[in-house]
C-alpha positions in Angstrom: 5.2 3.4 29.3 5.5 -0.7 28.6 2.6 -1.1 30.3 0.4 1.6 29.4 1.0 -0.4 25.3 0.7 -3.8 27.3 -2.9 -2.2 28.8 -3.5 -1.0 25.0 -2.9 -3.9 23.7 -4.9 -6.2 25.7 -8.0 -4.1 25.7 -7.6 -4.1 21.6 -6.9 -8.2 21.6 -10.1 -8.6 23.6 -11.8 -6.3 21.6 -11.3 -7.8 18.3 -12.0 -11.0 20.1 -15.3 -9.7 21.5 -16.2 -8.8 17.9 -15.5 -12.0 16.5 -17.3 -13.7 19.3 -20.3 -11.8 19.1 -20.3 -11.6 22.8 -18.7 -9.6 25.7 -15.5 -10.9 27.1 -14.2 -11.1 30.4 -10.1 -9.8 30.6 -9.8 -11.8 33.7 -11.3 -15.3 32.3 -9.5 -15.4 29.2 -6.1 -17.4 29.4 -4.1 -15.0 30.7 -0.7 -16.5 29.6 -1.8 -16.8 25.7 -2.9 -13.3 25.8 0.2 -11.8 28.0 2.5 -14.1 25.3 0.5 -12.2 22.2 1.0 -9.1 24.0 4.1 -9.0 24.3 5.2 -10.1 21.0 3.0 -7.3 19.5 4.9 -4.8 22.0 8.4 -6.4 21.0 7.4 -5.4 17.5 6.1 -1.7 18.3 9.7 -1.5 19.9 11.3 -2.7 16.9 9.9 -0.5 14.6 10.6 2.4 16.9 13.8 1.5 16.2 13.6 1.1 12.6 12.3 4.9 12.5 15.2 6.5 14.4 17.2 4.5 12.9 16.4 3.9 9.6 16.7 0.5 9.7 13.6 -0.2 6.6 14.5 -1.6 2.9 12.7 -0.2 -0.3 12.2 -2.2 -2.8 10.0 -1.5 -6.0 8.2 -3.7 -8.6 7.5 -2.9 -11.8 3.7 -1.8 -12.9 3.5 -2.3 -17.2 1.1 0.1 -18.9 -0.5 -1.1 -22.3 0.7 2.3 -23.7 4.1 2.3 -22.0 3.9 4.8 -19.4 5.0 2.0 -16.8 5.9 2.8 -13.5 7.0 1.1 -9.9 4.9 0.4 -6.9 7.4 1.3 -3.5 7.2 -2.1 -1.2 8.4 -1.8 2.2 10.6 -4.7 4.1 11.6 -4.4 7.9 15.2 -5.6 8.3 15.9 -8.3 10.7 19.4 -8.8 11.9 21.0 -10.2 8.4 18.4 -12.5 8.3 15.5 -12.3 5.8 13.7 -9.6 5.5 10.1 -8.6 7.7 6.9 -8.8 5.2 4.7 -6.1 6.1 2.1 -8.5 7.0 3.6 -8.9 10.4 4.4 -5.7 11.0 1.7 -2.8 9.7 -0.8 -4.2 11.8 1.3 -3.3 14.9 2.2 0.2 13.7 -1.6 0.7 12.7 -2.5 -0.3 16.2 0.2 1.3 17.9 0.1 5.1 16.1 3.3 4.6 13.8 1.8 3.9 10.1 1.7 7.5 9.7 5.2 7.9 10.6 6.3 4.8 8.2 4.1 6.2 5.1 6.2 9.6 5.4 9.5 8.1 5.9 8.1 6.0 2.6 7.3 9.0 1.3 10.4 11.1 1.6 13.3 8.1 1.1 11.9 7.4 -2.6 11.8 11.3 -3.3 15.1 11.4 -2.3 16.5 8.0 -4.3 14.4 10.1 -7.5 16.6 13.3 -6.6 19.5 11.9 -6.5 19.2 9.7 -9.7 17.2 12.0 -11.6 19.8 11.9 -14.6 19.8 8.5 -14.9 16.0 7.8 -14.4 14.3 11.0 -16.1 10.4 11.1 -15.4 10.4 7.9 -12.9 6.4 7.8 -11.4 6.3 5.6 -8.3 3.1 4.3 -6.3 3.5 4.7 -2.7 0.8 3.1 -0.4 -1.1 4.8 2.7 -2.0 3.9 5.6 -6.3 4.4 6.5 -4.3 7.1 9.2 -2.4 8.9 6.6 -5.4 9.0 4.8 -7.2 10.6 7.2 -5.1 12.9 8.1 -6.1 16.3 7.0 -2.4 17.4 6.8 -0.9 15.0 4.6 -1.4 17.1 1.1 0.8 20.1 3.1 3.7 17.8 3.9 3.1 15.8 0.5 3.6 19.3 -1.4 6.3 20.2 1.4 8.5 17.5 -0.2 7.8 17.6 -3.3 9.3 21.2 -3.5 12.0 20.1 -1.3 13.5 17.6 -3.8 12.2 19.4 -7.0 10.2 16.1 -8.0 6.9 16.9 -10.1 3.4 15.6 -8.3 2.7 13.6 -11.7 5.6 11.2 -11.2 4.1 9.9 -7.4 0.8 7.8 -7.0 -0.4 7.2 -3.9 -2.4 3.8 -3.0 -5.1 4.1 -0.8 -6.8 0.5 0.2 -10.0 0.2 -0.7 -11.2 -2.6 2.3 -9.6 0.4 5.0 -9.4 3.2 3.8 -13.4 4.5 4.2 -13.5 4.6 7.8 -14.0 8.5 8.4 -14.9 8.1 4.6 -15.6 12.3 4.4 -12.2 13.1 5.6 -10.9 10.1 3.5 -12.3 11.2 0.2 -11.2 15.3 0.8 -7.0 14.3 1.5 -7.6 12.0 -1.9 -9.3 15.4 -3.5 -6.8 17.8 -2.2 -4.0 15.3 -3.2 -5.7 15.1 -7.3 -5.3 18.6 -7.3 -1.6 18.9 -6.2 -1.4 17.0 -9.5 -0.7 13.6 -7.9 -2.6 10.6 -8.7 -4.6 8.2 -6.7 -5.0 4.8 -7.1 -7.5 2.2 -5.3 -5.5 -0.7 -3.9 -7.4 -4.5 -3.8 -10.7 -3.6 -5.2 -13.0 -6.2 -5.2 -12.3 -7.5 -1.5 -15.2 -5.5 0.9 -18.3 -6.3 1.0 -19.6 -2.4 -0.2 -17.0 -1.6 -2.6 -19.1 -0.9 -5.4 -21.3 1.6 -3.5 -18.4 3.0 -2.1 -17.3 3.9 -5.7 -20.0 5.9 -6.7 -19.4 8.5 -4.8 -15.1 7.9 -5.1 -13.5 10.1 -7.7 -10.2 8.1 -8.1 -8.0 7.9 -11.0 -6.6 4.3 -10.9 -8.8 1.0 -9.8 -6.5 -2.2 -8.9 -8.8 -5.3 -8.5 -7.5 -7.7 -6.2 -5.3 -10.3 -7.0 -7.7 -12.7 -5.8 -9.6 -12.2 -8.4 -7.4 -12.0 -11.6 -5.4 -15.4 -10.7 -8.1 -17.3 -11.7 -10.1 -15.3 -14.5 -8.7 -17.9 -17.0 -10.0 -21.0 -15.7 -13.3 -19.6 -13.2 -16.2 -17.8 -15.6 -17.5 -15.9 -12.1 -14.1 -14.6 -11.5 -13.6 -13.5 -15.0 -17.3 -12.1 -15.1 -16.6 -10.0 -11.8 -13.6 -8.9 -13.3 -15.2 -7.6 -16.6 -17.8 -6.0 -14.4 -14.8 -4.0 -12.5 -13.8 -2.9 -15.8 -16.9 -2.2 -16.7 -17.9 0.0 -14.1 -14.4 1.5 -13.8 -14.7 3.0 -17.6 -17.5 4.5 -16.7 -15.9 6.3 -13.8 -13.2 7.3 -16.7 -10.7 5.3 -14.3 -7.7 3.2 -15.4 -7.2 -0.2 -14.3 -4.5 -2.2 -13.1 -4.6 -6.0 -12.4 -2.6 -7.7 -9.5 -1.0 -11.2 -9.5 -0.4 -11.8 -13.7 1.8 -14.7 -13.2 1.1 -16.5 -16.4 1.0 -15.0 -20.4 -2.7 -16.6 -20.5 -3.7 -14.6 -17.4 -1.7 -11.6 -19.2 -3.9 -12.4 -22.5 -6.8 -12.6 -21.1 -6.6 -9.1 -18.6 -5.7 -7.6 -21.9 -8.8 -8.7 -23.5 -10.7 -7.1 -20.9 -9.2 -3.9 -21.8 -7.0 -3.5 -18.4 -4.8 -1.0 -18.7 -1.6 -1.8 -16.6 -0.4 -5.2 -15.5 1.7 -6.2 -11.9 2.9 -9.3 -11.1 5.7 -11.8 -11.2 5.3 -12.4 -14.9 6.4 -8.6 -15.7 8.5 -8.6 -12.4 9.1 -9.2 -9.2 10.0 -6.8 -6.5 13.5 -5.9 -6.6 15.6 -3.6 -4.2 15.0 0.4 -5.5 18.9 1.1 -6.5 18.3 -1.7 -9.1 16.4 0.7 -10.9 19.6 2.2 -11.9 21.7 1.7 -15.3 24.7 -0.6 -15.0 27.0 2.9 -15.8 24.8 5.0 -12.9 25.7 2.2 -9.8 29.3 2.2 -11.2 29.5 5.5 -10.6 27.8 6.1 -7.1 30.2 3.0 -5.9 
């Protein structure tokens, strides 16, 4: 089975490379000991995150989202653990699991571990909404609303209190089946949010015919609206166009109060970033008087 992913794995690397190039690529002319060493680290990590799934061995942690109005809510952000030592980004490791077939498997484990933590501590954090991000294969995957609504009646959590991030760079491949789970999932009563907008080269084409309720423009953008005019003007645009589509907006990466100032002025709805918090593990959420008690 090793080698069948090690197979995988070098056909995708060469791929990639072959589409970057421009060109076809001969497997036997490359450097075979760069691409074997790439291999297998990208197979080391598809065995560690086996292992994480049986073994639960991922960290939730959630950072705060601040709506003008004050209905705030978290965004779930998922760590691999390493040993004791600091913990994976998912940089280095959702690429593997998208390549390898697990993302699906990680969103629902996501998916079920804060339903469960809102469950358990529904006393002490009445009406908590969380935004959970999907993978483009959870996305496309026409049974996702049934095992969405599954859990939801399993732990008695309402469908308005989850909002599920869909990025908007990936997740159009098989755009028909994309945009009928986001339907289906709307009218389960959850809500759905597109992640990084701003970042692909079709995204506002794409969003005519996209019936979301929440637009995030990329951080890229928004760091800089207070001292770049074209940034700012792309981001007034965003805004612009989102009202039309009756959509809300969030903006990623407020790190200062005159990045804060000025999102506001634009009529943004809901800010994210490390000036309103940064991600913190999910049994923070708790009162002082609720982790006293479960210790």
């Amino acid at each position: 089975m090793v080698h069948l992913y090690l197979l995988l794995g070098e056909l995708s690397t060469i791929a990639d490379l072959s589409l970057a190039t421009n060109h076809p690529e001969n497997l036997q002319q490359r450097g075979a000991i760069n691409l074997q060493r790439g291999l297998k680290d990208k197979v080391a990590m598809m065995s560690r995150l086996q292992r994480a799934l049986e073994k639960d061995e991922f960290t939730l942690l959630a950072q705060p989202v601040k709506g003008i109005r004050g209905d705030d809510y978290h965004e779930v952000l998922l760590r691999l653990q390493n040993d004791g030592a600091e913990l994976i980004s998912p940089d280095e490791f959702l690429p593997v699991a998208q390549e390898f077939g697990l993302s699906s498997r990680i969103d629902l484990l996501v998916l079920e571990k804060t339903l469960q933590f809102m469950d358990d501590n529904r006393e002490s954090l009445p009406g908590q909404r969380f935004a959970i991000n999907l993978s483009p294969s959870s996305v496309c995957r026409a049974q996702l609303p049934l095992e969405v609504s599954r859990m939801l009646q399993t732990y008695a959590i309402e469908s308005w209190q989850l909002i599920f991030e869909i990025t908007e760079s990936s997740s159009f491949g098989n755009a028909g089946l994309a945009m009928q789970t986001m339907n289906h999932l709307q009218e389960m009563g959850c809500r759905v949010a597109i992640d990084d907008f701003g970042t692909g080269y079709a995204s506002y084409a794409r969003l005519k015919s996209v019936d979301a309720d929440i637009l995030k423009i990329d951080g890229s953008f928004i760091r800089n609206i207070v001292n770049n005019s074209l940034d700012y003007q792309i981001v007034a645009s965003i805004c612009h166009l989102a009202r039309m589509k009756k959509m809300l907006v969030v903006a990623e990466y407020v790190e200062s109060e005159e990045i804060r100032c000025a999102a506001e002025a634009l009529g943004i709805d809901y800010f994210q970033g490390y000036l309103i918090g940064k991600p913190v593990p999910l049994d923070s959420l708790l009162p002082q008087q609720a982790l006293t008690k479960s210790a």
